[in-house]
C-alpha positions as CSV (number, residue, x, y, z in Angstrom):
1,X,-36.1,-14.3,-32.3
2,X,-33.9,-11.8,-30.6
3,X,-34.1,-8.1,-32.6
4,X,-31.1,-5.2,-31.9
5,X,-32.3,-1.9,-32.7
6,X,-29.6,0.4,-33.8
7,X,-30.4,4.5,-33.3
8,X,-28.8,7.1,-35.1
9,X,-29.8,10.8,-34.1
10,X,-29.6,13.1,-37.3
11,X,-27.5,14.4,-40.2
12,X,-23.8,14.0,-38.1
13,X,-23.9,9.8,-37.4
14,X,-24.9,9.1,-40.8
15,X,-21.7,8.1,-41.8
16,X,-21.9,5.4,-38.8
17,X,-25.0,4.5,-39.8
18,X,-24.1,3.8,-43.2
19,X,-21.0,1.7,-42.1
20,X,-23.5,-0.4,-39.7
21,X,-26.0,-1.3,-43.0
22,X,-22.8,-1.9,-44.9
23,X,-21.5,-4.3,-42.8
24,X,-22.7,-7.6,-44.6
25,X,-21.3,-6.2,-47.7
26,X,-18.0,-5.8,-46.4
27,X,-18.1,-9.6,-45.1
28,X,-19.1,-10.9,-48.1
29,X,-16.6,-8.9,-50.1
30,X,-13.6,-10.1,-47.4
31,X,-15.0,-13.4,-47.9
32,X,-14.5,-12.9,-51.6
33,X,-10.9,-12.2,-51.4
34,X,-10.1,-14.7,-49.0
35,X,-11.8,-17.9,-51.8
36,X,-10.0,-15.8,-54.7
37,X,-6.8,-16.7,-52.4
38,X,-8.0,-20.4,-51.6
39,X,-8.0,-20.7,-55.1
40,X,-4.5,-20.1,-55.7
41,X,-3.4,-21.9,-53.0
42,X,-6.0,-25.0,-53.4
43,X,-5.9,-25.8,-57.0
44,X,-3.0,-23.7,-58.6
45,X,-4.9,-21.4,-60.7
46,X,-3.6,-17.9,-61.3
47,X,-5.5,-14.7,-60.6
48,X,-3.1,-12.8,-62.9
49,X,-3.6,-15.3,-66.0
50,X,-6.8,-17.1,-65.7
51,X,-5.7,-19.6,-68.2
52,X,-2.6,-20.3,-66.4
53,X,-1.5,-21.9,-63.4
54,X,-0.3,-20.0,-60.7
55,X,3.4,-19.2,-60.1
56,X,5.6,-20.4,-57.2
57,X,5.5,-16.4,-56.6
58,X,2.1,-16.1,-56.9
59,X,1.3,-19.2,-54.8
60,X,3.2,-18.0,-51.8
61,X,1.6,-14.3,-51.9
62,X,-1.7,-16.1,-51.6
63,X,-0.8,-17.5,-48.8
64,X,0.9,-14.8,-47.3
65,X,-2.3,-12.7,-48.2
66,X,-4.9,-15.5,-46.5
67,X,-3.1,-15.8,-43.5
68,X,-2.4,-12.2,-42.7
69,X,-5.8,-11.4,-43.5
70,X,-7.2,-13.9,-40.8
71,X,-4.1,-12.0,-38.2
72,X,-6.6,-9.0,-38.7
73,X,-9.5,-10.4,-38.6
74,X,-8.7,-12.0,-35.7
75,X,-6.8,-8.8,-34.2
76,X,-9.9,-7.4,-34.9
77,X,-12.2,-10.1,-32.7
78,X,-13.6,-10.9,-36.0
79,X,-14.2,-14.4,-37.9
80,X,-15.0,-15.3,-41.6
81,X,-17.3,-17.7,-40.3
C-alpha cells in the first residue's frame, strides 16, 4: 500500500498541519449537509419542522444549496465521492 508522508517544520505551519489532519472531518461534515439537502429534495421532509413536510420554498433552496455546493466542489477539483 502506497504511504504519503506529510512534514511540517515547527510552531509557524501548524495551522496547515492542522487543516491537513482535519481534512476527513471536513468531508464528512460537507457530506452531511449535502444528505440533509437530499432529504428535502428526495422525500419532502423539512429541516425547519421535522414533523412537517418541506415547503415549495424550502424544496427549491435545497436544491439550489446541493447544486451550488457541487459548482464548488467541483470549482475546487474536488468530489463528494
Amino acid at each position: 500500500m502506497p504511504k504519503i508522508i506529510l512534514e511540517f517544520d515547527g510552531f509557524e505551519e501548524a495551522k496547515e498541519a492542522r487543516i491537513a489532519m482535519d481534512a476527513q472531518k471536513w468531508k464528512d461534515a460537507v457530506l452531511e449537509f449535502d444528505q440533509e439537502l437530499r432529504t428535502v429534495t428526495k422525500y419532502g421532509a423539512s429541516l425547519i419542522n421535522r414533523n412537517m413536510e418541506a415547503s415549495k420554498e424550502e424544496t427549491e433552496m435545497a436544491v439550489y444549496l446541493r447544486d451550488r455546493l457541487r459548482e464548488i466542489l467541483f470549482d475546487e477539483g474536488l468530489t463528494m465521492e
